[in-house]
C-alpha positions as CSV (number, residue, x, y, z in Angstrom):
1,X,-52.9,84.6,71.1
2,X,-56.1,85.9,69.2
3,X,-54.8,89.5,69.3
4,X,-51.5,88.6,67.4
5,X,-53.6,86.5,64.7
6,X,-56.2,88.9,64.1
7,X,-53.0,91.6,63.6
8,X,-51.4,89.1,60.8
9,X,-54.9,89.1,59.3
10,X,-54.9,92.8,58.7
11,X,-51.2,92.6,58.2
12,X,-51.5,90.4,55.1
13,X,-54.5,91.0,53.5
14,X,-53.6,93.9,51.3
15,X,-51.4,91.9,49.8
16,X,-54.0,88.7,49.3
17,X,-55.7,88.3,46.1
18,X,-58.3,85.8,46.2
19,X,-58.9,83.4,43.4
20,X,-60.4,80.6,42.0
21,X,-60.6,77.5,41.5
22,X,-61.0,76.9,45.7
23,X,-58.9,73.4,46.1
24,X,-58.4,72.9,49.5
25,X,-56.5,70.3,49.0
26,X,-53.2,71.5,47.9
27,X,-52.2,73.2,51.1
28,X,-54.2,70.5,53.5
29,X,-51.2,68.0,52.0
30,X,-48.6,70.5,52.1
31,X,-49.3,71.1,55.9
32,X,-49.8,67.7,56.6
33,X,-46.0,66.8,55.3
34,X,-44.5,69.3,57.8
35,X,-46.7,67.2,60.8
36,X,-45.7,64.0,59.1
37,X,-41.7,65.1,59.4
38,X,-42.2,66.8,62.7
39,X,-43.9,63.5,63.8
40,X,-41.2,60.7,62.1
41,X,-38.5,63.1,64.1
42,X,-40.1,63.1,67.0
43,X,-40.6,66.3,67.9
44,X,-43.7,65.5,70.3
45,X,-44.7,68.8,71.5
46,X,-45.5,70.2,67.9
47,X,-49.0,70.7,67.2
48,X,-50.1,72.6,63.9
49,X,-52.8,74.3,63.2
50,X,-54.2,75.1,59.8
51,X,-56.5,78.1,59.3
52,X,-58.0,77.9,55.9
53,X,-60.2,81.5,55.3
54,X,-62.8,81.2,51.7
55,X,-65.0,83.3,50.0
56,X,-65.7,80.8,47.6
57,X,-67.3,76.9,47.3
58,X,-64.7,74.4,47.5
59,X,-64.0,72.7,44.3
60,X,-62.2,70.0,45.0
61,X,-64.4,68.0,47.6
62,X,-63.5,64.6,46.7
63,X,-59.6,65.4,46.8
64,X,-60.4,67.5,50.0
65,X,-61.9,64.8,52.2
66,X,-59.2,62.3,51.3
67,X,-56.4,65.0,52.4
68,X,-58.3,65.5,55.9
69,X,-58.7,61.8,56.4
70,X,-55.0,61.4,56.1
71,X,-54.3,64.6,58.1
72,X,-56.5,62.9,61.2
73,X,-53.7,60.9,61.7
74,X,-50.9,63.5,62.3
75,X,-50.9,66.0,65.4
76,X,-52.5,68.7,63.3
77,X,-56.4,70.6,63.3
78,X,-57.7,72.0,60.2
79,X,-60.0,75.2,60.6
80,X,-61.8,76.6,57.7
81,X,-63.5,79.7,58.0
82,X,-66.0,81.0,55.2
83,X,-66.9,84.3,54.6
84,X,-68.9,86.1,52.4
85,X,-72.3,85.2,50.6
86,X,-71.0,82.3,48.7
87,X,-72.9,78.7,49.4
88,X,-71.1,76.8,51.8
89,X,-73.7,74.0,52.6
90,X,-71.3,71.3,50.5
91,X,-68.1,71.7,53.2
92,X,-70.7,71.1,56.3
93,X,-70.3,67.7,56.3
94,X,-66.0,68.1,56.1
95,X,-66.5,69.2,60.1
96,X,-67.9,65.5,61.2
97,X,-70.7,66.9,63.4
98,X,-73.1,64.5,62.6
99,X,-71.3,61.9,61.8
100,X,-67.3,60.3,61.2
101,X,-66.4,62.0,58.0
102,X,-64.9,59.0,55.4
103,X,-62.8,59.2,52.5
104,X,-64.6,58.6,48.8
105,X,-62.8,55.2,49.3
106,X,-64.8,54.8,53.1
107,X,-61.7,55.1,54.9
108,X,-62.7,56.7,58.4
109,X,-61.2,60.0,59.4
């Protein structure tokens, strides 16, 4: 539930240290290879469910939308959360609100 992953927030941040550069990317692709596995064996009730938390601008745009285009496909959600007073205007469009978001190459998420 909420309670228990508010508790692992407050668990694990001492030991965070935040960094940059922000690539998203990285650990999009490493989560999607456990949904790909789950999903090639079968394992139909696994769902996963990324939660990404930023205090800083994404860096890695490009590489980000092509990793969430090829996550659409697996049983997996990606949630990224920013806080802070950094700029986040560049990841609105990642969320597909206004319209289908597309790889650099146009391929539809």
């Amino acid at each position: 539930g909420i309670q228990e992953i508010v508790d692992s927030y407050h668990q694990i941040l001492p030991q965070i240290r935040l960094y940059r550069p922000t690539n998203f990317s990285p650990i999009i692709n490493h989560m999607a290879k456990f949904a790909a596995h789950s999903l090639q064996q079968g394992a139909v009730a696994q769902y996963f469910i990324l939660l990404i938390i930023t205090d800083g601008e994404i860096t890695d745009l490009d590489q980000t939308r092509q990793a969430i285009v090829n996550a659409s496909k697996l049983r997996m959600s990606i949630i990224i959360v920013g806080v802070g007073e950094a700029d986040f205007k560049a990841m609105e469009f990642l969320d597909g609100d206004s319209s289908v978001l597309v790889s650099v190459t146009g391929e539809p998420a």
